[in-house]
C-alpha positions as CSV (number, residue, x, y, z in Angstrom):
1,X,-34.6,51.0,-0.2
2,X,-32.1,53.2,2.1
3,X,-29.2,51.5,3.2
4,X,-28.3,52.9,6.4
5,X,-25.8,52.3,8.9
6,X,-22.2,52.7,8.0
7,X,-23.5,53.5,4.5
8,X,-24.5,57.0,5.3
9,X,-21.4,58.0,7.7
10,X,-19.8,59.4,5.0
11,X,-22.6,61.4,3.7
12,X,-23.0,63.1,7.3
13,X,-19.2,64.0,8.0
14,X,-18.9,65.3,3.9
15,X,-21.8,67.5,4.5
16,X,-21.2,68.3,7.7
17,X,-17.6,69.7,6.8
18,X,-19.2,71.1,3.9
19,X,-21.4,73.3,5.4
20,X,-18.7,74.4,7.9
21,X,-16.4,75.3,4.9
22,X,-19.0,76.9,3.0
23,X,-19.0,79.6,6.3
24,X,-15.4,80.0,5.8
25,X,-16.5,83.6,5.0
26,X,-16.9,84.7,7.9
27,X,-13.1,85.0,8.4
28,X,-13.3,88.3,7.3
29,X,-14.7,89.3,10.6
30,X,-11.4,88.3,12.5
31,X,-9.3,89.5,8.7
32,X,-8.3,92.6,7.3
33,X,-9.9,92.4,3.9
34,X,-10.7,96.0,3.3
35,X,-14.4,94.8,1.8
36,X,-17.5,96.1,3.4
37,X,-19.1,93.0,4.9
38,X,-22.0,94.9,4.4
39,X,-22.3,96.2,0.6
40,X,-19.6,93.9,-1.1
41,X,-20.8,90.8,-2.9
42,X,-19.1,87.6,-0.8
43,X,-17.4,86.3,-4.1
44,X,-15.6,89.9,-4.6
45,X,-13.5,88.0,-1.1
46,X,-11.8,85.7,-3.7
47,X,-11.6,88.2,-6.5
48,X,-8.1,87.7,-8.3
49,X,-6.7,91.0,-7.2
50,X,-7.5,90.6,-3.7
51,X,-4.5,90.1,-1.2
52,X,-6.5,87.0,0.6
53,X,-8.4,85.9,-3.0
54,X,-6.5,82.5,-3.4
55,X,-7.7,81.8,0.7
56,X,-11.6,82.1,-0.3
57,X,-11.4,80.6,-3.3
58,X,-9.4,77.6,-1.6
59,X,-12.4,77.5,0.7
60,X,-14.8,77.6,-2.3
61,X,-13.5,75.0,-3.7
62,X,-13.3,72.4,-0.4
63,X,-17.0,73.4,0.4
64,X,-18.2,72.7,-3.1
65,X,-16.0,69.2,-3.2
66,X,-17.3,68.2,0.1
67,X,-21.1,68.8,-0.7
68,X,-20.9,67.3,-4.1
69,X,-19.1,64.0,-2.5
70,X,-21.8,63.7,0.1
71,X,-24.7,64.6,-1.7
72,X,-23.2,62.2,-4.5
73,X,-23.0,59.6,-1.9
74,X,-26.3,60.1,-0.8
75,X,-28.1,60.3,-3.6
76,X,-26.6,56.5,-5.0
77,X,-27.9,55.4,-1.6
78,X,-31.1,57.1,-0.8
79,X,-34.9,55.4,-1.9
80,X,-35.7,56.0,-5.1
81,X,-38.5,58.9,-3.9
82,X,-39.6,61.7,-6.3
83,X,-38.5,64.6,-3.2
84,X,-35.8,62.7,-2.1
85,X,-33.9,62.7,-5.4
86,X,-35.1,65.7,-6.6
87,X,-33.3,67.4,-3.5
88,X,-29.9,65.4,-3.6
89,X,-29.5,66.1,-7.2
90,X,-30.3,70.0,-6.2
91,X,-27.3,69.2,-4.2
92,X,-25.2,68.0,-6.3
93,X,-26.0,71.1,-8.9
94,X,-24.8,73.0,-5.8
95,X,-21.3,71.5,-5.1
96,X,-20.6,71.2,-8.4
97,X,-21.3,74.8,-9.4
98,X,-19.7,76.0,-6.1
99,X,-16.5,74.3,-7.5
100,X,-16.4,76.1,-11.1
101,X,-17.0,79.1,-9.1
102,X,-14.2,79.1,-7.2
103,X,-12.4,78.5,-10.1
104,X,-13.6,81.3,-11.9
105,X,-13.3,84.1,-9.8
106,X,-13.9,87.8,-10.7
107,X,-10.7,89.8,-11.8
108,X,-11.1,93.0,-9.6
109,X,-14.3,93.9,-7.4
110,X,-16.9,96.1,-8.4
111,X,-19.3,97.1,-6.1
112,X,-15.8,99.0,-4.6
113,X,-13.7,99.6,-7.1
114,X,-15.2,101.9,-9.9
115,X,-13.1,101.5,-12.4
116,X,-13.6,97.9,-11.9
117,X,-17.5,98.0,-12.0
118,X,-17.2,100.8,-15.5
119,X,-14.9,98.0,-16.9
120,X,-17.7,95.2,-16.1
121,X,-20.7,97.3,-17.8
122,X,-18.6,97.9,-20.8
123,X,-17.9,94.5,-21.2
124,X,-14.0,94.9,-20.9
125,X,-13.5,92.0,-18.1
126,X,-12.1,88.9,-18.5
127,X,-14.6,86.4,-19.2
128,X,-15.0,85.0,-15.9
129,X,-17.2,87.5,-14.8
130,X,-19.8,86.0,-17.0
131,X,-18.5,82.4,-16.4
132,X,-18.8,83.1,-12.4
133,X,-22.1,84.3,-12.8
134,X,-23.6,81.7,-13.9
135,X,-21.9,78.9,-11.9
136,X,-23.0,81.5,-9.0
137,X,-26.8,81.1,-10.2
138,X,-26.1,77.6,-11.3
139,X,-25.5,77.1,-7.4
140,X,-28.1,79.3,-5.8
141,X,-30.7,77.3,-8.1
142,X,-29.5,73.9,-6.6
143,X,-29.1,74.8,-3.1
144,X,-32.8,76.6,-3.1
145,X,-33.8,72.9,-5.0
146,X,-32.1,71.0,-2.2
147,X,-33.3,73.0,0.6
148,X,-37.1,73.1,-0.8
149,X,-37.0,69.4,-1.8
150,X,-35.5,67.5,1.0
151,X,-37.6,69.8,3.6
152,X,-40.7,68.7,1.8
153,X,-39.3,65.2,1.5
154,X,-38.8,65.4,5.5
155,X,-41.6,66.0,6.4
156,X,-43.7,63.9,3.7
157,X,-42.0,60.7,3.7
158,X,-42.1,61.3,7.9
159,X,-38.3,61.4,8.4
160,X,-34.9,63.2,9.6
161,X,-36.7,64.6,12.3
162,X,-34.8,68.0,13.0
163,X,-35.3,68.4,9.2
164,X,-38.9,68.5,9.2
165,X,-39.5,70.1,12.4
166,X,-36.9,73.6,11.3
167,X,-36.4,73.2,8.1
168,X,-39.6,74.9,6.6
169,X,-39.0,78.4,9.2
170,X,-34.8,77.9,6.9
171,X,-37.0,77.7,3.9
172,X,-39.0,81.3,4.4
173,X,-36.2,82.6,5.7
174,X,-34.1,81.3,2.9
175,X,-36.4,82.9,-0.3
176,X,-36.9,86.1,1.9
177,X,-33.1,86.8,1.6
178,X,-32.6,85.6,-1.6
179,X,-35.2,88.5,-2.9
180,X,-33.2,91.0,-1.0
181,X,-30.0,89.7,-2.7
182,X,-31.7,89.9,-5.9
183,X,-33.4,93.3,-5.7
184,X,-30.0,94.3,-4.4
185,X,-28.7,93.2,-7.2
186,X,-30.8,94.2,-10.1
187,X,-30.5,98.0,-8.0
188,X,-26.5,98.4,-8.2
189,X,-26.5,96.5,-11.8
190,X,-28.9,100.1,-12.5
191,X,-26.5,102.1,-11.1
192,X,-28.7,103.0,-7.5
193,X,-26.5,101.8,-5.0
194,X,-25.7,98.0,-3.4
195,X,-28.7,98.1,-1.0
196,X,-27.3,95.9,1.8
197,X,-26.3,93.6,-1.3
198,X,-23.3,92.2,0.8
199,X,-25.5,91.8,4.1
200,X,-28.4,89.7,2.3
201,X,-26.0,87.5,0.2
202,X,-23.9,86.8,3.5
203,X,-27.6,86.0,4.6
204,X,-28.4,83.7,2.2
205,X,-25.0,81.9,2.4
206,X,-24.9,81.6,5.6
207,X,-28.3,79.8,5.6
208,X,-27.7,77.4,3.5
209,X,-24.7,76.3,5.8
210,X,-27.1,76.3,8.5
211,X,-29.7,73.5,6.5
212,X,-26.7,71.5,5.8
213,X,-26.0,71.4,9.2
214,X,-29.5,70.7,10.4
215,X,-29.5,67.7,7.4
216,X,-26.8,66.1,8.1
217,X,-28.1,66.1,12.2
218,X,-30.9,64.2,11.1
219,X,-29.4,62.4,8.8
220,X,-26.8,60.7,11.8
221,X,-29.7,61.0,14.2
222,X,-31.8,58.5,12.1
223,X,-29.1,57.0,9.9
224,X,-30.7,57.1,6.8
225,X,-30.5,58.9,3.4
């Protein structure tokens, strides 16, 4: 069974901080970063040769830390469902990943620096860019578990009210951008341009922040994992 209460105030105020960090992007709005919000991928932010790199990847890493704690905590506490588990241990994949990732950032940024982007398809990079690649997939895949898995447990196991009620419209919304970000990827990896790559990714980030948020709402609202 769920042990609520107490047990599940750390769970709301890790993801809850989490999700706040994990927006820490945004910065760049109010920052001079010389990256096109628009066209640049959101990791180039914390590339190593960037002037305000080791600020997003400090980010990075407290987002990732903060989600892996709560959704660890969560999933030791939560009821043994199939959904249930299946979507804290997406979101543990997440936090986890989004740590290496900020440890492994990309050495220069491609989609504006040509030489950079020549160097990448030639293989002449520092390992990292392959490393940070997949930790990057490694969290997309657990976030999209979490956020499919916990939605569905919401509103199957009839809980976490706010959950069930918006998080299917964060879902849709949620697999739309990620096929923008992927087409938009798969188009500049072919040489024809970034196709709003930067505008979908910060989509699809920014989304995910939003479900934590609405989980960890209805997680506090109902006090139960």
């Amino acid at each position: 069974m769920s042990r609520g209460g107490a047990g599940v105030r750390p769970a709301v105020v890790l993801l809850a901080l989490g999700a706040l960090a994990y927006t820490a992007w945004a910065l760049e709005v109010l920052l001079h970063t010389g990256l096109d919000p628009v066209q640049t991928y959101v990791s180039e932010l914390a590339a190593a040769d960037q002037p305000l790199g080791g600020l997003f990847r400090a980010t990075d890493l407290a987002a990732g830390a903060l989600v892996l704690a709560g959704a660890g905590w969560a999933l030791w506490r939560c009821e043994r469902r199939a959904w249930s588990v299946a979507g804290w241990t997406g979101l543990v994949l997440f936090g986890a990943a989004t740590v290496a990732d900020s440890r492994l950032p990309l050495s220069c940024a491609p989609t504006v620096d040509p030489e950079c982007a020549a160097r990448e398809t030639a293989g002449l990079v520092p390992a990292t860019h392959t490393a940070h690649a997949i930790s990057s997939s490694l969290a997309m895949t657990g976030a999209l578990a979490a956020v499919v898995a916990l939605t569905v447990a919401a509103r199957r196991y009839r809980r976490w009210a706010a959950l069930a009620r918006y998080g299917p419209v964060l879902v849709v919304l949620e697999l739309a951008v990620t096929v923008w970000t992927l087409t938009a990827i798969a188009a500049f990896q072919a040489g024809r341009g970034t196709w709003a790559l930067g505008a979908g990714q910060r989509a699809q980030v920014l989304l995910v922040a939003v479900w934590l948020g609405v989980l960890a709402y209805a997680v506090a609202r109902e006090n139960r994992v």
